[in-house]
MIGULO-876811 format. One record per residue (C-alpha): x, z, y. Coordinates in nm, 2 decimals, padded with zeros to 4 digits. Each point is the difference from the previous one (the first is absolute). Layout:
{u = X	w = Z	v = Y}
...
This chain:
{u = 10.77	w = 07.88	v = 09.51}
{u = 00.24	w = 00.22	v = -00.17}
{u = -00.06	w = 00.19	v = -00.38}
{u = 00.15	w = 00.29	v = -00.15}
{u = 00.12	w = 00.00	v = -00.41}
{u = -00.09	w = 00.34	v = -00.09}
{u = 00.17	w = 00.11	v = -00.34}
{u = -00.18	w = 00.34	v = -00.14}
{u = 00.14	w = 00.27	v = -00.19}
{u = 00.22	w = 00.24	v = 00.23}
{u = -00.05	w = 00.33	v = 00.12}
{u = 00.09	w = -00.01	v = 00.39}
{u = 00.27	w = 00.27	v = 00.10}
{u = 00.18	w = 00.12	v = 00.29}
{u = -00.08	w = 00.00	v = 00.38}
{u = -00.16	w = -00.23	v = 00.23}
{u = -00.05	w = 00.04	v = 00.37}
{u = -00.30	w = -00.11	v = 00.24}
{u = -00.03	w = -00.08	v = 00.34}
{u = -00.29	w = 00.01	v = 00.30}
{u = -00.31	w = -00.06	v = -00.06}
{u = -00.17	w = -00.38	v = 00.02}
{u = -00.34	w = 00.16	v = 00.08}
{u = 00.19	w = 00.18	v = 00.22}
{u = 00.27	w = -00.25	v = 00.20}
{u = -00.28	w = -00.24	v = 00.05}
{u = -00.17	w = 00.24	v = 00.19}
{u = 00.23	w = 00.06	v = 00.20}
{u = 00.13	w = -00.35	v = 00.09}
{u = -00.34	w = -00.04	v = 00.12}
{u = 00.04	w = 00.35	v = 00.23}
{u = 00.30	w = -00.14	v = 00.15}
{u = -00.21	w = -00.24	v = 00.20}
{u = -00.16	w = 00.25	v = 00.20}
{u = 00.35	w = 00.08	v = 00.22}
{u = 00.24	w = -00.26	v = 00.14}
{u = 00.39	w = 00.06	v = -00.10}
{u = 00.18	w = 00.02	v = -00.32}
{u = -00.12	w = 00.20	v = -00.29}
{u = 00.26	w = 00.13	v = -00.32}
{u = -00.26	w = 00.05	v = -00.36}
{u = 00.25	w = 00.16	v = -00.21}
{u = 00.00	w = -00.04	v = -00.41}
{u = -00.23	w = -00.34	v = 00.03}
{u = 00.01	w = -00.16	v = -00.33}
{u = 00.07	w = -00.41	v = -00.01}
{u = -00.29	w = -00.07	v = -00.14}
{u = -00.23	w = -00.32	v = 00.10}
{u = -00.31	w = 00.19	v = 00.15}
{u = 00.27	w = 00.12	v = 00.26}
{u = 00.10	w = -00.35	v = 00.09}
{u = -00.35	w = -00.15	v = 00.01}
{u = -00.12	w = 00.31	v = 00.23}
{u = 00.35	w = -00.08	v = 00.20}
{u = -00.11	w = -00.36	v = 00.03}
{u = -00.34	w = 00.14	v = 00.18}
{u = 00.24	w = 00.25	v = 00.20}
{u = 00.17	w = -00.36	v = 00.10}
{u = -00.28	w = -00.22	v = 00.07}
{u = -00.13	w = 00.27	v = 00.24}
{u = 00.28	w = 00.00	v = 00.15}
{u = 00.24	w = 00.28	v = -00.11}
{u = 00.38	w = -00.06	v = -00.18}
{u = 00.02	w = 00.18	v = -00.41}
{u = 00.37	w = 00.00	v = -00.14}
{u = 00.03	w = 00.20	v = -00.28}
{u = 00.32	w = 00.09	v = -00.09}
{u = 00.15	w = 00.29	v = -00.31}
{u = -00.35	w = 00.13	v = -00.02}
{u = 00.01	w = 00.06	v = 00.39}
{u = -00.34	w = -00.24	v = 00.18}
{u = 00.11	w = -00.10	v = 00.38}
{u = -00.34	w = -00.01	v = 00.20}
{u = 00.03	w = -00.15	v = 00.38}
{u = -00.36	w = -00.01	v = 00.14}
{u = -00.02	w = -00.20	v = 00.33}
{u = -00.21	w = 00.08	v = 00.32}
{u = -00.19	w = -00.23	v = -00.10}
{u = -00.17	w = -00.08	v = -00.31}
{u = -00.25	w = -00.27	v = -00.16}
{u = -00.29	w = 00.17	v = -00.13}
{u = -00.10	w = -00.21	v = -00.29}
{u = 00.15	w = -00.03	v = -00.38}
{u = -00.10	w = -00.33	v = -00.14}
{u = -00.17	w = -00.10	v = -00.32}
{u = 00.29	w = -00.13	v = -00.19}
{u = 00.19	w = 00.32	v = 00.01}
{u = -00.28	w = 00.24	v = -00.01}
{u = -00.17	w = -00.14	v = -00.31}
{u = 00.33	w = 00.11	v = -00.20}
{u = -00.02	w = 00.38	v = 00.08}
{u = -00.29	w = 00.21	v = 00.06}
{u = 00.19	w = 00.26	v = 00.22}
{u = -00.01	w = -00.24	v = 00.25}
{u = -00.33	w = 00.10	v = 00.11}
{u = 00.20	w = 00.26	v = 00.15}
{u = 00.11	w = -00.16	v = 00.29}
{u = -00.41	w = 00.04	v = 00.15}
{u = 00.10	w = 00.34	v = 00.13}
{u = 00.29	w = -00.06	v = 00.18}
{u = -00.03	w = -00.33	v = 00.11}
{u = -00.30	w = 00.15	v = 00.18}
{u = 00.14	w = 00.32	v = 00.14}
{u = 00.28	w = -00.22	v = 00.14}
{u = -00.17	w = -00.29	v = 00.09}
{u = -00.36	w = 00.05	v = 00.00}
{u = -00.08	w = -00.34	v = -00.14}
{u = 00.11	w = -00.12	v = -00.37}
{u = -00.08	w = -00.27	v = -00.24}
{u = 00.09	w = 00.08	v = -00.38}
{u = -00.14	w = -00.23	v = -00.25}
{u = -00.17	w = 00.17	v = -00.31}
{u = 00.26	w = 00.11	v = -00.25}
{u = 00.13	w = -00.10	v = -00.37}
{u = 00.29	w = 00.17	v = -00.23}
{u = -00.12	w = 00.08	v = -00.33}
{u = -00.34	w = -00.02	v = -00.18}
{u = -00.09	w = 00.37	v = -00.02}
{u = -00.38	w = -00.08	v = 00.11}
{u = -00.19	w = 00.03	v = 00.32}
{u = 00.19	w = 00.25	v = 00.17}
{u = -00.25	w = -00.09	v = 00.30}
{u = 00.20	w = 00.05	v = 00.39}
{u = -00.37	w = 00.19	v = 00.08}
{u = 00.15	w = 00.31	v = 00.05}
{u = 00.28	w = -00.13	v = 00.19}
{u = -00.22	w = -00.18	v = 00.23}
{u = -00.29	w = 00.29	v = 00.06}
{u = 00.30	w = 00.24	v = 00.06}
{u = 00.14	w = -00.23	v = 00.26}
{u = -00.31	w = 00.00	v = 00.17}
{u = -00.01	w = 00.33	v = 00.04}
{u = 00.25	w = 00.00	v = 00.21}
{u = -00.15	w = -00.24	v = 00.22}
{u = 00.10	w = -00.35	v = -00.17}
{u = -00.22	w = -00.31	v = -00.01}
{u = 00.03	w = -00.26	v = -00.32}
{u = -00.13	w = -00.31	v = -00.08}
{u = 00.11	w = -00.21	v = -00.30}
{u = 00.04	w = -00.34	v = 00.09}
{u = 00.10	w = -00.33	v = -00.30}
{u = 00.13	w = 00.32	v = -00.21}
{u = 00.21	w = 00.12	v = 00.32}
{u = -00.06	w = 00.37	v = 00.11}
{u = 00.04	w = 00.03	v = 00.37}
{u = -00.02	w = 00.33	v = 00.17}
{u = -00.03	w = 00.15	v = 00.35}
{u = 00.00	w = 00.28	v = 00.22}
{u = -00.11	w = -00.06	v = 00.32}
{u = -00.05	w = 00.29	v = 00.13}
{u = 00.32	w = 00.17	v = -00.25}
{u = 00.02	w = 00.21	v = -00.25}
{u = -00.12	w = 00.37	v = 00.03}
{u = -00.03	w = 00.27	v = -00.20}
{u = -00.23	w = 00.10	v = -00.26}
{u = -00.15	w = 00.14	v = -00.30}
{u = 00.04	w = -00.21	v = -00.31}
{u = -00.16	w = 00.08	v = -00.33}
{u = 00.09	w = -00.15	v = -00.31}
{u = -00.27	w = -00.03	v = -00.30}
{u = 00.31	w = -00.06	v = -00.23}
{u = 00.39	w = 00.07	v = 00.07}
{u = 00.15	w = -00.30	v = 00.05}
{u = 00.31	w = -00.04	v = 00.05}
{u = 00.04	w = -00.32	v = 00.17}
{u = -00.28	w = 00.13	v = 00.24}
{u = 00.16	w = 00.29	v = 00.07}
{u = 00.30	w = -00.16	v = 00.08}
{u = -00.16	w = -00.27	v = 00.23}
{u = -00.19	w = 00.23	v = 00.20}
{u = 00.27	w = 00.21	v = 00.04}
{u = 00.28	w = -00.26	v = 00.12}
{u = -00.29	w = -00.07	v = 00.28}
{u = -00.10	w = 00.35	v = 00.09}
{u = 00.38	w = 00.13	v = 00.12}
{u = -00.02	w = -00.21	v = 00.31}
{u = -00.39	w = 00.04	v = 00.03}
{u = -00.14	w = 00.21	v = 00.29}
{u = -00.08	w = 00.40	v = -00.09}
{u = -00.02	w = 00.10	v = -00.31}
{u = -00.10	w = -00.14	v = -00.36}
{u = -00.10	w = 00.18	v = -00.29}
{u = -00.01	w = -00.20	v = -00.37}
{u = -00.21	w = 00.22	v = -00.23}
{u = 00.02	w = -00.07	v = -00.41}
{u = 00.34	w = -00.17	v = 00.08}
{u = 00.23	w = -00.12	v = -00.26}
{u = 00.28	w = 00.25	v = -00.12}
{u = 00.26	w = -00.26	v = -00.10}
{u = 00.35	w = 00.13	v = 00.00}
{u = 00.03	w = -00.38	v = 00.17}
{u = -00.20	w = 00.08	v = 00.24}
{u = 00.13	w = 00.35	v = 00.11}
{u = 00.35	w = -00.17	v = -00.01}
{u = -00.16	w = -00.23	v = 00.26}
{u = -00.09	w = 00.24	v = 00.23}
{u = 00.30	w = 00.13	v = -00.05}
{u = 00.15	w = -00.32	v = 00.18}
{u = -00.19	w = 00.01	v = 00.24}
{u = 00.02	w = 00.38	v = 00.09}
{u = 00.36	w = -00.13	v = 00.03}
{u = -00.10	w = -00.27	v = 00.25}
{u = -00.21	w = 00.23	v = 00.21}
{u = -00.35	w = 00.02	v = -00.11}
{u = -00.18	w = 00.31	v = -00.05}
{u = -00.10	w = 00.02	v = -00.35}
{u = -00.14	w = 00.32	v = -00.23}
{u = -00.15	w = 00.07	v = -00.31}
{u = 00.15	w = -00.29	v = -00.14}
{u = 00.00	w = 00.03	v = -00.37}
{u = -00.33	w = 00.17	v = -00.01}
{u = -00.33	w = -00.07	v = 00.03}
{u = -00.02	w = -00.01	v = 00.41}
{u = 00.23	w = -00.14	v = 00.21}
{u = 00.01	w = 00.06	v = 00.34}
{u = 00.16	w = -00.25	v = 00.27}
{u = 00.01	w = 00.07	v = 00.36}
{u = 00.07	w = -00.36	v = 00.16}
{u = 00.31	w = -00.07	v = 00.19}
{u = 00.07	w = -00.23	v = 00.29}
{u = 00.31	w = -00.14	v = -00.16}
{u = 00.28	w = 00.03	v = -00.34}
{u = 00.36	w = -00.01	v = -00.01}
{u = 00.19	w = -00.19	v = -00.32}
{u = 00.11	w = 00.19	v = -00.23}
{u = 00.24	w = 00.06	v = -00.34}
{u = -00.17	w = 00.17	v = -00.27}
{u = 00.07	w = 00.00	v = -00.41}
{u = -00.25	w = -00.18	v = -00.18}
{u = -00.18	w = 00.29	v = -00.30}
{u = 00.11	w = -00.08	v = -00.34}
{u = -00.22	w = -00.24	v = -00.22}
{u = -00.21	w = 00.22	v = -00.22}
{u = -00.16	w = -00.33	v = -00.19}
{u = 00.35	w = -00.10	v = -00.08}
{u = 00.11	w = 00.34	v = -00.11}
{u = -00.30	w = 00.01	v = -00.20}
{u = 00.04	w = -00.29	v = -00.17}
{u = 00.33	w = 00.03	v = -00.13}
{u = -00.05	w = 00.36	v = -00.14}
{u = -00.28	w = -00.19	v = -00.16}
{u = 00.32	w = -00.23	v = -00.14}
{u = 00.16	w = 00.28	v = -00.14}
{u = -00.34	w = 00.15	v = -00.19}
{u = -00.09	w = -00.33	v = -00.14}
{u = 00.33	w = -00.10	v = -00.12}
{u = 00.03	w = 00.40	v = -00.16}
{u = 00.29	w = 00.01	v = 00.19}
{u = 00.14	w = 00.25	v = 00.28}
{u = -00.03	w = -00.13	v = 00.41}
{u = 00.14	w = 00.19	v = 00.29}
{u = -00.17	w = -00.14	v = 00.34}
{u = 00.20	w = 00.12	v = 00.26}
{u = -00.05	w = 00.00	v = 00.40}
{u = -00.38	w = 00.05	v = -00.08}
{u = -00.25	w = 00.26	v = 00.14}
{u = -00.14	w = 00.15	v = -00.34}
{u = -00.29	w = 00.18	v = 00.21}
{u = -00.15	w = -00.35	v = 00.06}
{u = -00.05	w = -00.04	v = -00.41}
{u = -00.15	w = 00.29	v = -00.06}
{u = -00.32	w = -00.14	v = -00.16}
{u = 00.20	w = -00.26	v = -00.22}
{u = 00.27	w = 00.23	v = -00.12}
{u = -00.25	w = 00.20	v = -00.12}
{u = -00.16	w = -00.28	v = -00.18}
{u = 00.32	w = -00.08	v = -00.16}
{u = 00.01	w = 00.34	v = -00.13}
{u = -00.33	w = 00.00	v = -00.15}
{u = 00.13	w = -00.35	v = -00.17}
{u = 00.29	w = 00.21	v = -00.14}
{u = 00.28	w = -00.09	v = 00.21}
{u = 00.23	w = 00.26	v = 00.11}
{u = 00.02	w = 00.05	v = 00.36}
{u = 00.32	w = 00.19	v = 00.26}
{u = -00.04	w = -00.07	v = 00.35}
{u = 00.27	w = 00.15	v = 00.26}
{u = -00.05	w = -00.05	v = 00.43}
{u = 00.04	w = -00.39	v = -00.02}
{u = 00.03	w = -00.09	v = -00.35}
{u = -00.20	w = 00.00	v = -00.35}
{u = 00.10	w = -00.06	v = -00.31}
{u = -00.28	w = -00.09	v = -00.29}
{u = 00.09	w = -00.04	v = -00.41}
{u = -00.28	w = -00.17	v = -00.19}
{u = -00.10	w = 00.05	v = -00.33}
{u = 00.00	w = -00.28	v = -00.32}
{u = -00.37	w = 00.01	v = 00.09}
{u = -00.18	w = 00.13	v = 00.27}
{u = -00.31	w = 00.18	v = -00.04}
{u = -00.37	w = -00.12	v = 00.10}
{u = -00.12	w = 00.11	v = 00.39}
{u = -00.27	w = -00.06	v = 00.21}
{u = 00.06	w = -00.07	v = 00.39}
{u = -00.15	w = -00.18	v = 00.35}
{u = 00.17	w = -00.15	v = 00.26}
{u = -00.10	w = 00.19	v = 00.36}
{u = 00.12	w = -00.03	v = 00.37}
{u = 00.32	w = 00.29	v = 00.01}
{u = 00.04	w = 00.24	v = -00.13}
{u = -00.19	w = -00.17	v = -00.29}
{u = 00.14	w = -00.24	v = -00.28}
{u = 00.14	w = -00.26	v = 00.16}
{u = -00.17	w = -00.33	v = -00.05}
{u = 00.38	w = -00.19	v = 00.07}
{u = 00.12	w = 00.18	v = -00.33}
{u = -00.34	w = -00.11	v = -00.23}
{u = 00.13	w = -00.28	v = -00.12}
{u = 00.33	w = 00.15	v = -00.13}
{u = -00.19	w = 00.30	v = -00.16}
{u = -00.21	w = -00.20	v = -00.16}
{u = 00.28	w = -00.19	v = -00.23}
{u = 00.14	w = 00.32	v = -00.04}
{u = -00.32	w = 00.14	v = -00.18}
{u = 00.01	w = -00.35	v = -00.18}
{u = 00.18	w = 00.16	v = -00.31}
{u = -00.11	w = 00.37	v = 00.06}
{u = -00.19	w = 00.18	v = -00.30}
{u = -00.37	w = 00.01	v = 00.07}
{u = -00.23	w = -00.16	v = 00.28}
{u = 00.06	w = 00.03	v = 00.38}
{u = -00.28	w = -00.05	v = 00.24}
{u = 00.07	w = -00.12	v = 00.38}
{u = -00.18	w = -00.06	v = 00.30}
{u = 00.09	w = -00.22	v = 00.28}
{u = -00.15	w = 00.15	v = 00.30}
{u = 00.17	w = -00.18	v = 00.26}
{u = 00.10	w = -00.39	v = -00.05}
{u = -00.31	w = -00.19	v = -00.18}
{u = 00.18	w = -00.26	v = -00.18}
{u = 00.32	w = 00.21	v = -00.10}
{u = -00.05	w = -00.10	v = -00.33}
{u = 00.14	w = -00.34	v = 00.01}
{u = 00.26	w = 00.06	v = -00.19}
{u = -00.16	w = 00.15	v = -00.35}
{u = -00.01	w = -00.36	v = -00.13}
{u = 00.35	w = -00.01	v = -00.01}
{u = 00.08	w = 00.31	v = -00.12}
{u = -00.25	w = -00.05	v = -00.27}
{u = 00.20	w = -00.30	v = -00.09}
{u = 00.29	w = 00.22	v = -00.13}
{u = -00.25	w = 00.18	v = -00.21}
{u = -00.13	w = 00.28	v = 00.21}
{u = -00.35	w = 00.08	v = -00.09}
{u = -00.20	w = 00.04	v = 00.39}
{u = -00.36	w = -00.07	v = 00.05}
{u = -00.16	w = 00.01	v = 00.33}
{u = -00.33	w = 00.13	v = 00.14}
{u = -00.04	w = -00.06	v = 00.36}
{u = 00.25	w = 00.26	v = 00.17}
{u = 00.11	w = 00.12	v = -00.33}
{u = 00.24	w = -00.10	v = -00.26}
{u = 00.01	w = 00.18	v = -00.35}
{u = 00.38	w = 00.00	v = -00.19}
{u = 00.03	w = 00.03	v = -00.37}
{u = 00.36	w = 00.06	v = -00.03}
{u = 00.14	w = -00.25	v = -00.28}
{u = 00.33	w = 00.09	v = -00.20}
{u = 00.20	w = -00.28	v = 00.20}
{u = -00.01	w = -00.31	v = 00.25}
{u = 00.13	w = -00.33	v = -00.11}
{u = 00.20	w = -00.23	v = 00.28}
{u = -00.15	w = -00.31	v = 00.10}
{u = -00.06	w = -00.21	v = 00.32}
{u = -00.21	w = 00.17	v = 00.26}
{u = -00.07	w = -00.07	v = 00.37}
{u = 00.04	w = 00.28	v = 00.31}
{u = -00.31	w = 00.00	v = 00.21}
{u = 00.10	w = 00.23	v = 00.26}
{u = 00.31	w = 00.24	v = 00.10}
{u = -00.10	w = 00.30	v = -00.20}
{u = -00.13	w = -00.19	v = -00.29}
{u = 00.28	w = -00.17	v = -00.01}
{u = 00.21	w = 00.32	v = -00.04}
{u = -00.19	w = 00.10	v = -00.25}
{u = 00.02	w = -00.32	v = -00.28}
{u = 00.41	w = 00.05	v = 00.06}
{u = -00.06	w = 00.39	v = -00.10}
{u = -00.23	w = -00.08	v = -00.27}
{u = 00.28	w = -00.32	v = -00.09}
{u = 00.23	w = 00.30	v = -00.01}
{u = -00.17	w = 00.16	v = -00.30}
{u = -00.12	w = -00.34	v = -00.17}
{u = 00.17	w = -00.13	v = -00.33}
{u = 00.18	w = -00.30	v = 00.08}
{u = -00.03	w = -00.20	v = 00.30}
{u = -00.21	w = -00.08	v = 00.30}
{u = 00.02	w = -00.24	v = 00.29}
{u = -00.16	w = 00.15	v = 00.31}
{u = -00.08	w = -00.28	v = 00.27}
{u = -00.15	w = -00.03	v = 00.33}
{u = 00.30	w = 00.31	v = 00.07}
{u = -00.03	w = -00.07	v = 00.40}
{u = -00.23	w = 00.24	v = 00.01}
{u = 00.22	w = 00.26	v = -00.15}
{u = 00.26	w = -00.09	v = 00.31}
{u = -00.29	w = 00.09	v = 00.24}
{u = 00.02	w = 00.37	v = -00.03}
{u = 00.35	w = 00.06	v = -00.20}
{u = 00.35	w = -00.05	v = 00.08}
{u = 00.20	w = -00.06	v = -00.28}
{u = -00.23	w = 00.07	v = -00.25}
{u = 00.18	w = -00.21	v = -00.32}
{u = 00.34	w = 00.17	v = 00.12}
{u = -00.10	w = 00.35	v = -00.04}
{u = -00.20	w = -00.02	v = -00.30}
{u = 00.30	w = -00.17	v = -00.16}
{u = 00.21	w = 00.26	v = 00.18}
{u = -00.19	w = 00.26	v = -00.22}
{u = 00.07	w = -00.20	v = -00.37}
{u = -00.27	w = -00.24	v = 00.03}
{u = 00.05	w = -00.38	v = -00.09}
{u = -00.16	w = -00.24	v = 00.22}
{u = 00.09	w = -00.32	v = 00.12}
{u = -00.11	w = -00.12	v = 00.36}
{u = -00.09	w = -00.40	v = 00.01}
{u = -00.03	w = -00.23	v = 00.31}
């Protein structure tokens, strides 16, 4: 396990660039499967969720190298439709290998998945969509098997609530389903329309992506592809969020601005200043922020991935800030710790009330989760003193060289094995 010494006091400076999207890349490892031959992901991040879903890729029976930010995919002819419990209980996404494992095969075994403790998140949605389209499940000793035995085919899927990881599944089945499926209350990801991007690129036949009705007319068969993986919006967010904490001054370059529209504007309303060009942003906060109210949504919402790092921001602002978690139960893991350095949160339910204090003190905390764990170092950053943030192998799951670049921008933190 591996810890990070955290020393508070400076305000972050200069530029910091990001690369693809995890909740993007994963996606996308997991589309490569549906056509044999050698894919190029461009602008992949090193990150640990893209080995663990490359370990899947492998164990199915495709080769990953990943190699200056450039992920070679060679899918065989022929595959092994299953992904077994001790890879699948470290990373939800891996659920997404239902859908193509199905369209390819027409037969898979995925055991019930893990990564972190956000709640239920139930695979209901996945399942019923799946269905739809002609699939048959049973779940057998905590193993999901799935078949079509009469294929996939088209068909109208309707969503009581946009989820993305639904979405997503029934769309990686429904490109090489028979006629034509519709997905109704889809998810509106920028992830997700960058995956149908790929696979536009591979062949499939894919509209509307990015609203709320997608369209698919099923193909007989898809070609590899290269394609350029979109830009992290969670990790641009969350180092502007470095630079308004800190009241310093953070350029995020090679970002899409667009995709932050909802928490830019927060950050405005919290008193940070706020330039964005084509592909970058730049975002000045104040000594301390002001009080705001916000919930996390499915896109074009607040996004629930950039919570956790709001919240310590609003942990020294002037007044009370209400928030409501809408889309991961047990988000709030993390308030303990933050409480810890002195923030003042209570929570109701889905709700979490913030009475900004004048400053955070360093101590010890823990990192429950990826995004939690961002958001102690942040709230580290503006602490007096020190803090010692452990359990930081969650951090390595969704950012690559996360220490360097904060340090690259004036912060002080030491990385420990």
């Amino acid at each position: 396990m591996s810890e990070f010494v955290v020393t508070g006091g400076s305000a972050l400076a200069g530029t910091v660039s990001v690369l693809g999207a995890k909740n993007a890349v994963l996606k996308q490892q997991v589309a490569a499967l549906l056509a044999p031959g050698k894919h190029l992901l461009e602008n992949v991040p090193h990150i640990v969720d893209v080995e663990l879903m490359g370990r899947v890729l492998e164990y199915v029976g495709a080769e990953c190298v990943l190699d200056s930010h450039t992920l070679t995919i060679d899918v065989p002819e022929e595959i092994t439709p299953e992904a077994p419990l001790d890879l699948v209980r470290q990373m939800r996404a891996s659920i997404l290998v239902l859908g193509p494992l199905l369209a390819r095969s027409g037969t898979v075994r995925v055991a019930l998945p893990g990564g972190d403790d956000l709640g239920a998140r139930p695979v209901d949605m996945h399942i019923e969509g799946l269905r739809q389209l002609g699939a048959d499940f049973e779940l057998r000793h905590g193993v999901l098997e799935g078949s079509a035995p009469d294929g996939l085919r088209g068909a109208e899927v309707a969503f009581d609530f946009p989820s993305v990881g639904a979405t997503e599944n029934v769309l990686l089945a429904a490109v090489l389903a028979k006629g034509e499926t519709i997905i109704d209350n889809a998810a509106r990801e920028p992830e997700l329309e960058d995956l149908a991007a790929y696979l536009n690129a591979m062949g499939a036949q894919i509209t509307g992506a990015g609203t709320s009705t997608i369209r698919i007319l099923g193909v007989e068969q898809l070609q590899p592809a290269t394609h350029r993986v979109v830009p992290d919006r969670v990790e641009a967010g969350t180092y502007a969020i470095a630079g308004a904490i800190t009241a310093g001054e953070v350029t995020v370059a090679d970002c899409v601005p667009d995709h932050l529209r909802m928490e830019l504007r927060k950050l405005q309303e919290a008193g940070c200043g706020v330039e964005a060009g084509e592909d970058w942003v730049r975002v000045s906060g104040p000594k301390r922020p002001a009080a705001l109210n916000f919930a996390t949504l499915p896109y074009p919402g607040f996004a629930t991935d950039l919570h956790p790092q709001m919240v310590a921001l609003l942990a020294t602002a002037e007044g009370t800030s209400v928030i409501t978690e809408n889309v991961y139960e047990s988000r709030f893991k993390y308030i303990g710790e933050l409480s810890r350095m002195g923030a003042d949160i209570s929570t109701d339910w889905q709700h979490a009330v913030i009475r900004g204090v004048p400053y955070l003190s360093g101590c010890p905390v823990v990192a429950p989760d990826i995004r939690a764990g961002a958001s102690l170092v942040l709230a580290a950053l503006r602490a007096e003193g020190y803090s010692t943030i452990s359990e930081t192998h969650h951090i390595d799951r969704g950012y690559e060289g996360f220490v360097e670049k904060l340090n690259a921008l004036g912060a002080d933190i030491q990385a420990r094995p």
